[in-house]
N, C-alpha and C positions, 0 to 999 in steps of 0.2 A: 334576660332583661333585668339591672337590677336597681332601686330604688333610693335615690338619700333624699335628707331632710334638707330643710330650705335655711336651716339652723347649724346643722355641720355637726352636732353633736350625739346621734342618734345611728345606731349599726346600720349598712346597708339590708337592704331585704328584698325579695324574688316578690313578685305580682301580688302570691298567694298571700304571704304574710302583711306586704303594705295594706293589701284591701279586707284582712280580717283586723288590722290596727289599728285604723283611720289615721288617727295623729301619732308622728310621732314622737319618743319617750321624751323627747329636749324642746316639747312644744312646739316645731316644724310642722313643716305638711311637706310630704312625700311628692317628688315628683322622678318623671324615667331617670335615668344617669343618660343615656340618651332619647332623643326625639329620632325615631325612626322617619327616611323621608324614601316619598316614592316618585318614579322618573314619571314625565309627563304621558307617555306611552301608559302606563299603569294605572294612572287617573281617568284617560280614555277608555278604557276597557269596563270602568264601574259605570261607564252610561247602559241604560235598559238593563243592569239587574236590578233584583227584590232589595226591597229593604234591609231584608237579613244577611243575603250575599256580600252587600258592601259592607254590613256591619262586622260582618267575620274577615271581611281584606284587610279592613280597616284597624281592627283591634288587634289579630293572633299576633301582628308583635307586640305588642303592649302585657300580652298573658303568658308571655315564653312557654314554658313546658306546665304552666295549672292544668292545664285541661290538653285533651288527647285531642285531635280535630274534629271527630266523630260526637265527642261527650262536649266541645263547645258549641258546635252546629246547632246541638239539641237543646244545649241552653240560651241561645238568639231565639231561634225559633218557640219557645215556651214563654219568653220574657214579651214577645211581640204581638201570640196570639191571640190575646181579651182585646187589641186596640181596633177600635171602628171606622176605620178609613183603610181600604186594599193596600197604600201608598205610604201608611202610618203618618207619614210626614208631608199633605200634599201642599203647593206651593197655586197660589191663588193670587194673579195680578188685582192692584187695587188702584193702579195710577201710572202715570207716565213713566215708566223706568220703575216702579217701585211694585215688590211683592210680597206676599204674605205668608211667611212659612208657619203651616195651622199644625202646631204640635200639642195640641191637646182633645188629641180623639184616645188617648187610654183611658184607663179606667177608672183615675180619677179627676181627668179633664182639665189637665196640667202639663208641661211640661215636663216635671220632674221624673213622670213614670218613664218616660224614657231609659233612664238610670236607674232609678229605685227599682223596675223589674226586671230589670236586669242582676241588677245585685241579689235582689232575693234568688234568684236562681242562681248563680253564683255562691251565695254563702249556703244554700242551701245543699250542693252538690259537695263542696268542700269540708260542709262542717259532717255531714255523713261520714265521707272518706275518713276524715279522722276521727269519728268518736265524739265529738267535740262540743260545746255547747257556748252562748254567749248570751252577754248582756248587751243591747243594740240601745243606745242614748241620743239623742238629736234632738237638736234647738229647730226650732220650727218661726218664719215670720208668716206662715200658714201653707205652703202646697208640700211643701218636704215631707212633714207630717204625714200628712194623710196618705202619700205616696207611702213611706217606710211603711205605715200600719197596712195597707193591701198589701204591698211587697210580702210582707211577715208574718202576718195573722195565720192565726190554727198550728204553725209550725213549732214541733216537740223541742227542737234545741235553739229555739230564741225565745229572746225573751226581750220587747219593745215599749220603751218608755220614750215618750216623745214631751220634752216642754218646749210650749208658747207661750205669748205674753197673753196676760189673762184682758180680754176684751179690746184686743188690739187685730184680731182676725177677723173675719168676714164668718157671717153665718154659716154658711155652707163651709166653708173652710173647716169651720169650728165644727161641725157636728158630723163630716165625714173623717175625723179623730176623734170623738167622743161616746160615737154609736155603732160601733164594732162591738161584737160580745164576746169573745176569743177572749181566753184570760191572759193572754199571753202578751197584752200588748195593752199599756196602762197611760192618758192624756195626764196632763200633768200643768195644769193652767197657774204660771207664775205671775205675782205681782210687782209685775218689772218690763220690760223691753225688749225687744228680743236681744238687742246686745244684750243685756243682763243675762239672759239663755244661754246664749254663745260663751261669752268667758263664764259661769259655771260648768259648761261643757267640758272648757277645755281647761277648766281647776280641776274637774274631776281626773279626767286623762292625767295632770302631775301628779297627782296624787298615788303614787306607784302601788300602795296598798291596797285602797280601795280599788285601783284599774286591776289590780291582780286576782282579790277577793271575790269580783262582780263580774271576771272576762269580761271588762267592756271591750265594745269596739263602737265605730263610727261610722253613720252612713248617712253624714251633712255633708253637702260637698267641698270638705275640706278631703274627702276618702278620693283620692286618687281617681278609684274606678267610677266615680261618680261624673268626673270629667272628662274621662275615657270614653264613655260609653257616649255624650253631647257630639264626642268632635266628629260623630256618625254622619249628620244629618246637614253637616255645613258642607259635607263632601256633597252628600244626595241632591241637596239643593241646588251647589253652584255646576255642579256637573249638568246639571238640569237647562241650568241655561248656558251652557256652552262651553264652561271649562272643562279642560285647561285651558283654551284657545281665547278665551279672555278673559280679563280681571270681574270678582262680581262681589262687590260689598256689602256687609251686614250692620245691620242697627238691630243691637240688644238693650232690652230694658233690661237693668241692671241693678243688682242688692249685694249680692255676698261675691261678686266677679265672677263666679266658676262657670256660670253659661260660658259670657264674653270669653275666658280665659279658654275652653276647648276651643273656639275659633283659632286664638294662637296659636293654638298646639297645630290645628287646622293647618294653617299659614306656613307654620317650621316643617311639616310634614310634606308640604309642596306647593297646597291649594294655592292659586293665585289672587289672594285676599287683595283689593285697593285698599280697603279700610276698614276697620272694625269700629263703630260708634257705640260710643258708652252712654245711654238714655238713662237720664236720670229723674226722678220728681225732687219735689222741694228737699228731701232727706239726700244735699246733693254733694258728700263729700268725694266724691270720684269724679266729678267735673270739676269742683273748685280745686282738686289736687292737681288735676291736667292743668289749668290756667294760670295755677301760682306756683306750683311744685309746693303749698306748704297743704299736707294730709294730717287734717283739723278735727277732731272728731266735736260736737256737738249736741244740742239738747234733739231727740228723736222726736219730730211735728209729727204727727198721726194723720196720715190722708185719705184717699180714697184709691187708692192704689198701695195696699198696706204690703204684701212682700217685697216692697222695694222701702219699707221706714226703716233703714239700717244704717248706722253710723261707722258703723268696723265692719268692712268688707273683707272677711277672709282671706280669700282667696287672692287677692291683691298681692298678698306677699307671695306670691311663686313668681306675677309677674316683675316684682320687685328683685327677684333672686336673678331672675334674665336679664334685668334690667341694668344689674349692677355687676355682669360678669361670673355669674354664679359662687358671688363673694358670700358664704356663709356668714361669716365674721360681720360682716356690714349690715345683713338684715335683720342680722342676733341683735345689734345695737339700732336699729331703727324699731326694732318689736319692742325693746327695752325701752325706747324712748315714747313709745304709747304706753305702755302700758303703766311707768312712773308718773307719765303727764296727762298730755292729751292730743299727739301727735306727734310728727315731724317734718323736716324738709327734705325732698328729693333733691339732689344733687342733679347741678346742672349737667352734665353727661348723660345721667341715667334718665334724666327728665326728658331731654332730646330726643334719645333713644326710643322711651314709649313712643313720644308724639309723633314719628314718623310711623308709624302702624295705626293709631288709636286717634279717634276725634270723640267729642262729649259735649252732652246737651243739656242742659234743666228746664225739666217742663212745670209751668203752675199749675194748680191744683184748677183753675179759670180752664187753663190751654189744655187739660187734660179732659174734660167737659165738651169743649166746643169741639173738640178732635174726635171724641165718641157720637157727635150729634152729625159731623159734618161727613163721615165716612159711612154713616147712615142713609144722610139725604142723599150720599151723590151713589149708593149701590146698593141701599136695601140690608147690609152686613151691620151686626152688631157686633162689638171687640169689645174686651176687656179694661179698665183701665190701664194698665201696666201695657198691652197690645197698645192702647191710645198712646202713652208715653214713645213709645218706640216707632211709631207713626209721624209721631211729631218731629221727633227728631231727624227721622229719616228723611224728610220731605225737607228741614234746611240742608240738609248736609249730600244730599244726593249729586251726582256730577254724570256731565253728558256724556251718556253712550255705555255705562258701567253700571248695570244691573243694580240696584240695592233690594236686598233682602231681609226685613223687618222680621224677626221673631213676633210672630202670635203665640203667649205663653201659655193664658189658661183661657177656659171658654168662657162666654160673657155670662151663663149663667152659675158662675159660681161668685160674683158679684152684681146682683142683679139691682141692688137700691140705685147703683152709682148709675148704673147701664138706663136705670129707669127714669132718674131723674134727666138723663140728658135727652133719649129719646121720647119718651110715653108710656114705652114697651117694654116690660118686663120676660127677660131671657128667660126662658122650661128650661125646668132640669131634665137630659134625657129619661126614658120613658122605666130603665133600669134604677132610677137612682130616685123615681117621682114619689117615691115617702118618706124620704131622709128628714123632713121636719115634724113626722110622728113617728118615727124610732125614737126607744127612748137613749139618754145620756149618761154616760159613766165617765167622770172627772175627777179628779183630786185637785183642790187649790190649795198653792204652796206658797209658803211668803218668799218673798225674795231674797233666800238665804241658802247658801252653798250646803253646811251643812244638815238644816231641815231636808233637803232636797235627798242628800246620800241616806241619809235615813231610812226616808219616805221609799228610796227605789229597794234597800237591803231588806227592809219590811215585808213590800211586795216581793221577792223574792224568796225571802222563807215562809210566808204563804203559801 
């Protein structure tokens, strides 16, 4: 299996190297040279296994020859073992047609472990194998984070700097990356947004020196395998209810794409996807891109559902690369044209093209309140707001007879002001994690400046 960039400029590369690279050298992001797809018969067959079973069907083409089958077995199974539910993934009706895929029983009560522990097991086995050591950087709008630092904490050949926007996170958010003692693994709270995060990230990565100097790599889910390891659980779920034997749609709340975008991968692999809904809050450049075809970037509102306040959704441009024919050339000059201004226009073809797969919603900051208060009264469940966003939407967008499957990202107690203000009740943190607000905090604040920033991680390094 081998890898190019979404830019056209950048060497092909086998599994191992995309997912120790993150981005690649021509500011791309990596995706397969093919989508591996499997016959319906195949699909049926992942009904009643483990979690781990389908994630190993599901992945070993996507890792060609990294790993032996024996040595990746052992790395699913190690990436899945801290998570608290037998199911990892369990799927929990909440409404007429509509259901709750509760993916934040790991360890840090988010989705993103999913992938982040998975990857630390991964870089972990590889970078052994070779000797090797790394600098792991990632922009954070708050779960990424704290995912990479459990992923990577205590380990001899990493080394994890993670920036967020400095009081733009959620408490808990903030303090399960600030209160890890591992020196190996340093917060980095910038005075800026998380897009501000994001493109110094991905300055740093052009910067061929310093990426050479610091072995960076990446593991925002702009890293391939961070998408890889998502398109697990869209299989687990819809097989759940009946696929392949019929269509079963998802609503993603949505920030940087890459959840929504392993559903595609989902979809071109075989799943019999009806729809993929794009759940947006007020920070809603991915719905207004779907309605206008013009992808506008804007001033970032701060809400109460804060991993979705992103104005430049990464991951968009891979869908953008499919969208237009896998025309390199085309999304070199649509990236060009954000990146001089302040967006661009999809092309009516390519525009077409998404909306026959993809629907999208914006929920108010009002509708995101009453959807946390009303899924309350009518079950006793408390959800997150970003859970609430993708609730929302799902309930317009739903259609008779066609399952929809609402991502539950994180748990309601890792934003508990917002949960509290709509119910009464404030969400426990579980009974593992019940003195994260007397740990103490280890932070650096950094002004919102590319260079300060290389400094500040070279610093900690020769420490």
């Amino acid at each position: 299996m081998k890898y190019v960039s979404t830019r056209g400029n950048a060497p092909e590369l086998s599994f191992e190297d995309a997912m120790l690279t993150g981005l690649a050298t021509d500011g791309g992001l990596y995706v397969p040279a093919e989508v591996p797809a499997l016959e319906p018969r195949e699909i049926s067959m992942l009904h009643g296994k483990s979690y781990e079973d389908v994630a190993f069907a599901i992945m070993r083409p996507f890792v060609g020859d990294t790993f032996e089958e024996a040595e990746f077995r052992a790395v699913i199974k190690a990436a899945y073992a801290g998570f608290g539910h037998v199911s990892r993934a369990p799927l929990k009706q909440v409404g007429d047609g509509v259901w709750l895929l509760e993916l934040f029983h790991g360890p840090t009560l988010a989705f993103k472990d999913f992938a982040m522990q998975l990857i630390g097991q991964m870089f972990q086995s590889v970078l052994r194998r070779r000797g090797e050591s790394v600098t792991i950087v990632g922009a954070t709008s708050g779960d990424t984070g704290s995912a990479a630092i459990e992923a990577f904490r205590g380990l001899d050949n990493v080394d994890v700097c993670i920036l967020y926007p400095h009081g733009m996170v959620s408490e808990v958010q903030r303090r399960q990356m600030t209160t890890p003692a591992e020196a190996n693994v340093r917060a980095f709270a910038v005075e800026g947004t998380f897009d501000d995060c994001q493109r110094h990230l991905k300055d740093m990565f052009a910067n061929r020196p310093f990426r050479e100097e610091t072995r960076l790599a990446a593991v925002n889910s702009i890293n391939w395998a961070r998408v890889m390891a998502q398109v697990v659980y869209y299989f687990t779920s819809a097989v759940a209810l009946g696929a392949p034997d019929r269509k079963v749609s998802f609503c993603v709340p949505t920030g940087n794409f890459g959840d929504i975008y392993a559903g595609e991968i989902a979809r071109r692999m075989g799943l019999p996807i009806g729809r993929l809904a794009i759940a947006t809050n007020q920070n809603d450049i991915l719905h207004r891109a779907l309605v206008s075809g013009e992808y506008r970037t804007g001033e970032v509102r701060p809400s109460i559902s804060p991993s979705m306040d992103i104005q430049v959704s990464s991951n968009f441009e891979r869908l953008l690369f499919d969208a237009y024919g896998r025309d390199a050339d085309a999304v070199r000059s649509l990236m060009d044209e954000l990146r001089s201004g302040n967006g661009f226009r999809i092309d009516d073809a390519a525009l077409g093209g998404i909306g026959e797969g993809f629907a999208s919603g914006r929920v108010s900051e009002e509708e995101t309140m009453s959807r946390i208060r009303a899924v309350h009264d009518a079950s006793g469940q408390l959800v997150c707001p970003h859970t609430a966003v993708g609730l929302e939407v799902a309930d317009r967008l739903a259609e008779p007879r066609v399952p929809m499957i609402a991502l539950a990202t994180a748990d309601p107690a890792k934003f508990p002001n917002a949960v509290e203000r709509a119910t009464g009740i404030r969400p426990p943190l579980p009974i593992r994690m019940a003195d994260l607000y007397e740990r103490p905090e280890r932070v650096t604040q950094v002004a919102n400046d590319l260079a300060e920033l290389c400094r500040t991680i070279r610093e900690g390094r020769a420490a």
